[in-house]
Every structure is written in C-alpha cells, then in structure tokens.
C-alpha positions in Angstrom: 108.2 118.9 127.7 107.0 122.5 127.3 109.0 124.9 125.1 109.1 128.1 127.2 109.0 131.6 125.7 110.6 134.7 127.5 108.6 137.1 125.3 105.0 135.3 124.4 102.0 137.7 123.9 98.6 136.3 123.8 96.5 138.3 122.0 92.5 138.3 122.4 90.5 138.5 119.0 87.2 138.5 118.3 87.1 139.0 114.4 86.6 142.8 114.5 89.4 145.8 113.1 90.6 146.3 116.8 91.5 143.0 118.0 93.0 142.6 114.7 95.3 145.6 114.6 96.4 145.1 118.2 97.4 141.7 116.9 99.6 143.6 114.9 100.7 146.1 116.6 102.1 143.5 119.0 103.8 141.6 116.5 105.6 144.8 114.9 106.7 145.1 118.7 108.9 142.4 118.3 106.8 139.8 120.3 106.3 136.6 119.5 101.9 136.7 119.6 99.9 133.7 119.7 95.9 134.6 119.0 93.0 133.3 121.4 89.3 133.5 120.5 86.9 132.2 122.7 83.3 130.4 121.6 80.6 131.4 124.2 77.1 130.9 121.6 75.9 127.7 122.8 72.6 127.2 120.1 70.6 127.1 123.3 68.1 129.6 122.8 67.1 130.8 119.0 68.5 134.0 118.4 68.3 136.5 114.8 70.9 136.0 112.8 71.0 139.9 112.1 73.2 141.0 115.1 76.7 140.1 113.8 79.6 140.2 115.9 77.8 140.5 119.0 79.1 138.5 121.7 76.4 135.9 122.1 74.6 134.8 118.9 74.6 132.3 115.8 77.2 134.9 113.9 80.3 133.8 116.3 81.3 131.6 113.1 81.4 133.9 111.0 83.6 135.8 113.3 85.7 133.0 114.3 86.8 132.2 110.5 87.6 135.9 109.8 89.6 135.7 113.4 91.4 132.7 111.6 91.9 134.7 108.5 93.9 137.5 110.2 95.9 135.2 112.0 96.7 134.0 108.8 97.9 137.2 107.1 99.8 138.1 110.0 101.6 134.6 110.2 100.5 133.4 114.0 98.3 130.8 115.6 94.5 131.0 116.4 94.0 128.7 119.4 89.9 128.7 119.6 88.8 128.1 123.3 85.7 127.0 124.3 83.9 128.8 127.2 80.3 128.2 126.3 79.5 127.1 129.7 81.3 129.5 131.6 79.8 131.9 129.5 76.2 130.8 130.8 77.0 130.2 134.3 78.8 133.6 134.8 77.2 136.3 132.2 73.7 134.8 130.8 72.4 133.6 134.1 73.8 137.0 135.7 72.0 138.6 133.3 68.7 137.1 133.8 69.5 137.0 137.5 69.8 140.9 137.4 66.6 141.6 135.2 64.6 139.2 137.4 65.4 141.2 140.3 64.1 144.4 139.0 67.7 145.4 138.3 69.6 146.5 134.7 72.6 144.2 134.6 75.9 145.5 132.9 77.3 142.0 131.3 80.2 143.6 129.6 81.7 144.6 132.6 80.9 140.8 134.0 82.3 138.9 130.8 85.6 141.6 130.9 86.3 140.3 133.9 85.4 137.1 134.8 85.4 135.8 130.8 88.1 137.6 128.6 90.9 138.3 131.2 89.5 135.1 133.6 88.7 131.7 132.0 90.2 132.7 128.8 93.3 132.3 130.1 93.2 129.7 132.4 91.8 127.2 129.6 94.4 128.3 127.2 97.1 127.8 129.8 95.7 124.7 131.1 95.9 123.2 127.6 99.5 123.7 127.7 99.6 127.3 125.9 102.5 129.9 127.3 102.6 133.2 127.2 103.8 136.0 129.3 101.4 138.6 128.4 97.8 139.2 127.1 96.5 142.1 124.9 93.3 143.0 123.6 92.1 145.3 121.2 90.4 148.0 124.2 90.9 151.3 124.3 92.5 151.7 127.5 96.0 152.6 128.9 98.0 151.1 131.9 100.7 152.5 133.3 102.5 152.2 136.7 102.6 154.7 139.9 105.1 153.7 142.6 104.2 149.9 143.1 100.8 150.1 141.3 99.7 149.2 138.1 97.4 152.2 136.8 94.2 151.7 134.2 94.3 155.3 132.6 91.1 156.7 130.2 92.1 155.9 126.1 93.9 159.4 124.4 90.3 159.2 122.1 88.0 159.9 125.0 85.2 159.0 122.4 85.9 155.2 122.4 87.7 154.9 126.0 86.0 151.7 127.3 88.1 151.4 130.6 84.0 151.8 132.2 83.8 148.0 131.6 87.3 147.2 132.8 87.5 148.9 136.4 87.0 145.2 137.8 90.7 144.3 136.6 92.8 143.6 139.9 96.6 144.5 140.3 97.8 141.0 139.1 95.4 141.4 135.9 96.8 144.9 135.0 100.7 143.5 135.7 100.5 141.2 132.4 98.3 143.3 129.7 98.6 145.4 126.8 96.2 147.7 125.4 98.3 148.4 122.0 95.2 151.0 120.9 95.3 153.1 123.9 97.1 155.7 122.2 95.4 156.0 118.7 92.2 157.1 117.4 89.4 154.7 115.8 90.2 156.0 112.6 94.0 155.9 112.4 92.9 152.0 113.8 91.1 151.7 110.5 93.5 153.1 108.3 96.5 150.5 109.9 94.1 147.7 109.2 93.9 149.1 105.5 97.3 149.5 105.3 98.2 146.2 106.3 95.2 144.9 103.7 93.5 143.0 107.1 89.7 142.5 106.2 88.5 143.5 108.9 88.9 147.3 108.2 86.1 148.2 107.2 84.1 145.7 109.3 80.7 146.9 110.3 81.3 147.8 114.8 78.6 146.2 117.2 77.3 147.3 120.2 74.8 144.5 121.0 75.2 142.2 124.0 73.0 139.8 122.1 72.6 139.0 118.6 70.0 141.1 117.5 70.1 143.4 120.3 66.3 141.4 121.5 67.5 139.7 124.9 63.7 138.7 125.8 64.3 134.8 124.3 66.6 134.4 127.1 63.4 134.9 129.5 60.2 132.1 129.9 56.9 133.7 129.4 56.6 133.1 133.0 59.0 135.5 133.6 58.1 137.8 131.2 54.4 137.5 132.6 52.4 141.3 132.6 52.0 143.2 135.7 51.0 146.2 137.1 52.0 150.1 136.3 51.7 152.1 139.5 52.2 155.7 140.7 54.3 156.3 143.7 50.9 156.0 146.2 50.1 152.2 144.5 47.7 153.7 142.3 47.2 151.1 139.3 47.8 153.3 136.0 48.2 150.4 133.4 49.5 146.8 132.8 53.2 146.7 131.8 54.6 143.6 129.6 57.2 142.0 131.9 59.8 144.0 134.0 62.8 142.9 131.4 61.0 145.2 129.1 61.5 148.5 130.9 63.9 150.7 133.0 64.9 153.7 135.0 64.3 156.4 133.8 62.4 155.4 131.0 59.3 157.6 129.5 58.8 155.9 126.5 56.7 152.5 125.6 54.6 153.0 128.7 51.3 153.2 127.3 49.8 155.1 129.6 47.6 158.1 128.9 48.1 161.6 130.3 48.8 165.3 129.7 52.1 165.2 131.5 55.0 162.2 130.7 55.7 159.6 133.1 58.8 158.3 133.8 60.2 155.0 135.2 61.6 155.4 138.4 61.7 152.2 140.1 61.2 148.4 139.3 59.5 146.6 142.0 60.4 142.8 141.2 58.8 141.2 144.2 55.0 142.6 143.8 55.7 142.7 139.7 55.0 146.3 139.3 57.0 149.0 137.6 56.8 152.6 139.4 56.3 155.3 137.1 56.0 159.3 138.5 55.8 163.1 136.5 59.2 163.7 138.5 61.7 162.9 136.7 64.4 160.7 138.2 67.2 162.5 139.5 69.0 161.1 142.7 71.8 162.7 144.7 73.6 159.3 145.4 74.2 155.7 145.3 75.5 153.0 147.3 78.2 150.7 145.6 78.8 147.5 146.3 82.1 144.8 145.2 83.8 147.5 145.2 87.1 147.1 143.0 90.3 149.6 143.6 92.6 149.9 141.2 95.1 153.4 141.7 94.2 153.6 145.5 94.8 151.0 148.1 91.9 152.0 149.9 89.6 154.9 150.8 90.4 156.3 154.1 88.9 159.4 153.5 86.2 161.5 151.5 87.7 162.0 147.7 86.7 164.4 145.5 86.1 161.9 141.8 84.6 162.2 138.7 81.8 159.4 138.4 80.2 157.4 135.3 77.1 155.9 136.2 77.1 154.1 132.6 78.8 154.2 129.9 77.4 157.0 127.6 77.3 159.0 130.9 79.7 162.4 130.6 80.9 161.8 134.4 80.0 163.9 137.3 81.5 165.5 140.2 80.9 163.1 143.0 82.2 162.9 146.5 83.5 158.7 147.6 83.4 157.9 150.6 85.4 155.4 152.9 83.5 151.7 152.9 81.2 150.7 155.5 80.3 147.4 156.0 81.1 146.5 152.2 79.0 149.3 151.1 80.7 152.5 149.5 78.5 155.5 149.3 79.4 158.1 146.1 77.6 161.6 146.7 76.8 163.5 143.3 77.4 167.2 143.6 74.5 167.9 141.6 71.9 164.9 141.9 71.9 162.9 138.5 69.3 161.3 136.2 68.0 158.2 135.7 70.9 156.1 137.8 70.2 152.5 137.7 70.7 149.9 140.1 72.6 147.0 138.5 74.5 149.1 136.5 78.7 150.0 137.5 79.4 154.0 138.8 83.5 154.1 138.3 85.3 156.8 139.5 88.1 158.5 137.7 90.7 161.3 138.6 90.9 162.9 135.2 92.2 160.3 133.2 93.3 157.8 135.8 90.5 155.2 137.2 90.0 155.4 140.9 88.3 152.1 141.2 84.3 150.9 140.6 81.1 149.0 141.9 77.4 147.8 141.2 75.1 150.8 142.0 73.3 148.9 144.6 71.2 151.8 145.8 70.1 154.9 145.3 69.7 158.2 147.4 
C-alpha cells in the first residue's frame, strides 16, 4: 500500500547549481523533497562529447552522477526516469520537423512543456512516486490573481526564462515552485558554495545539443544544397542545406556584392533560401496554439509587450482577439529578423499575458 505524504515536493534536477540549490531551498522550507532527473540521450546519433550539460548528448552521465551526488549531500532520493523516447517523438522529431519545413524550431519551449512538467511526472507517478508539488531550478515566479494562477518575469530580469514556460496551463502552474524566482544568479552561486554543493561553480550551458552542431540529426538528403535567390528568383549562389541558415541572417552566405544580403525567408518546398539588401523588419505576426495564462481570453485589442525570442528586449505590440485559431500581434514599430517557428509571448510588465508559435509574418 502507498505511504501518502501531505507535504511531498518533487524537485527537477539536471546536475547544474540551479536545480541543485532549488533542491535546497525546498528542503530548508520544511518539505519533505524527493529528486527526479530524467535520461533523454538515447546513443542514437554520434554527438561531441564537448557540449556538457546540454540536454541531449553523451555528457547526461556525467550529469546524472553529479545529480546523485547532491542528492546525497542534501540527504533525499534521486529517482532517474527514463524519457528517451518521449524525448524523440516530442522534441527531436519536432525539431527536424520544424527545420525541414523552412522553419526555426524553439525545443526548449517544447521539452518545458511537454517533457519536464509532462511525462516527467506522469512516469514518476505511474511508478508509484507521490508528491504534491514539483519545483525546478527556473527563474520564474507564480503567483495568484483572483482564481488564476499567475507566471510573473524572475526579480533578475537577466536570467528570467518564463519565454520558454508561457505553455504551462492553469493546472501546471497550481502545483509548482520556482524557489530562484526571487534571487540573483550569483547569490544562487554563493548558496551553493555555502552549502559546499559541487555544482557551484559548474560551468552554465546554453546548447540544445551537445556541441551546439544539430546537423547529425539530419540525412544528407536533407541537408542536400540548393539554391540562393533574390526576391524576383534570381539564382545568386548555392546554399548548403536550409538547417544551415535563418532569418535574418547576413553572414555565411557566400555570396559576392558591394552591399550585405540578408536572409529573409526559407522556401522549403522549392529548396531555396531568399536573401534581399532590405533588411528584415516585419510589422507583425500571426500566432498560433495559442496558450493564456493571466487572461481567460482575448476579447479585445490589448496593448502587450512582446518577445519574439529569447534574447529579444520586448516590444510594444498590439494582441488581438483569435480568429479561427490564429492570433494576430501588431508591433508598434515593425521588428527585425522575426522567425517563423520561433514563440512571441506577451507580457504586462512582469506578468505573462499568454504565448504562441510565430506562424506568419506581416
């Protein structure tokens, strides 16, 4: 019979100093904290060793023993779950999907929601593990207006990383804790020292992919060469597979002239990237899945602040209501090099609005 726990806090880590510290953080809370780390690297294609905790690559051992080791210094459990083939159905095939369809996917936001606060927590519950809450080591808020549960912006605005969480429904947002919503990386750090955790002076990834080189993931088929064109169809050069370029992008192109060119549209179906002088600014885009998080719905134009990615400042922007699944934000100055497969989310100062996949643009 299953022992049940009134005050049981999972606690997602991934072998890195803020997974670590939320860990315990939550335990000097006074909750009893079970840890859950989740294998996704499957061997399946040959990756470079060099891109250490990254989410997909040969270093996930490396990270699930110092995972282990933390648990052990702070006295709970590691319960490793293995999610290697959700992993590939729902992010790596997304991925490729995306690229393949002249698009720039976003697979953080994909494995945040559908991985980390989805299957992760199913598996663990379905092998008999109980808990009442999950944390995680992002730096995020959430708080509660009137009946809803409220993602807010991270107090250090220079790691906030609720971008990649805007997917999170109401029920999601109920049962987490972001414990380093409220402190800086570096008074993060300095806990971890203080509490003698390896991990504090860990070196930080950024890399999707071990390595940061997601072209093994691709056949040479699909990486076969094509055509560079101008906006009239005008051949200019031969590109080197579509994976290999984006909007926006002026460099690597390899084409001769006086004046830069820039990216400014992938055209998957003929093979052919579009290049132009102009550079790419566009005045809109059209949103699809759209995910609401403070708002029950959109009944009429809001005034926002939108991210078109993540290192993106935010801009003023006008959201409108949804037609026919499709959300249309309006920039009120038009803004460069926005990407279709990438997430626009939409903020009120600090509190997140809601999100979608840039579809479109206008």
């Amino acid at each position: 019979m299953k022992e049940r726990h009134k005050s049981r806090v999972a606690v997602g880590l991934s072998g890195g100093v803020d997974s670590s510290v939320a860990a315990a953080l939550v335990k000097e809370m006074g909750y009893e904290v079970l840890g859950l780390t989740m294998k996704v690297y499957d061997g399946a294609v040959t990756l470079h060793e060099a891109g250490r905790h990254t989410c997909y690559g040969p270093g996930e051992e490396e990270d699930v023993e110092v995972a282990e080791r933390v648990c052990q210094k702070l006295g709970i459990r590691l319960h490793v779950i293995d999610l290697k083939q959700e992993y590939r159905d729902h992010v790596i095939n997304y991925f490729r999907r995306e690229y393949i369809e002249g698009k720039t996917p976003n697979p953080c936001v994909v494995c945040n929601q559908k991985l980390k606060f989805g299957f992760l927590l199913e598996k663990a519950r379905a092998v008999g593990l109980e808990f009442d809450c999950f944390a995680t080591g992002h730096y995020a808020r959430v708080t509660k207006s009137g009946q809803r549960f409220v993602l807010q912006r991270a107090l250090d605005s220079s790691k906030d990383q609720t971008y990649f969480l805007y997917g999170l429904t109401q029920e999601q947002l109920s049962r987490i804790l972001f414990p380093l919503g409220s402190y800086t990386k570096q008074q993060v750090r300095q806990i971890a020292r203080t509490l003698n955790l390896e991990t504090a002076e860990r070196r930080e990834s950024q890399d999707f992919i071990a390595g940061g080189d997601y072209l093994p993931l691709f056949s040479e088929e699909e990486l076969r060469a094509g055509e560079i064109v101008d906006q009239s169809g005008n051949v200019l050069g031969k590109h080197r597979g579509i994976m290999r370029y984006t909007v926006g992008q002026r460099r690597g192109l390899g084409i001769a002239s006086g004046k830069p060119f820039y990216v400014t549209r992938i055209d998957a179906p003929n093979n052919q990237v579009v290049v132009s002088h102009k550079e790419p600014f566009s005045r809109g885009v059209i949103v699809t899945d759209l995910n609401l998080i403070a708002l029950e719905a959109i009944e009429h134009p809001r005034q926002v602040e939108a991210k078109i990615r993540l290192q993106h400042r935010g801009a003023p922007a006008t959201v409108f209501p949804p037609e026919n699944s499709m959300t249309k934000i309006i920039f009120q100055e038009p803004q460069f090099s926005v990407t279709p497969g990438q997430s626009a989310v939409f903020y009120a100062e600090d509190i997140v609005y809601g999100g979608g996949v840039i579809q479109s643009v206008l």
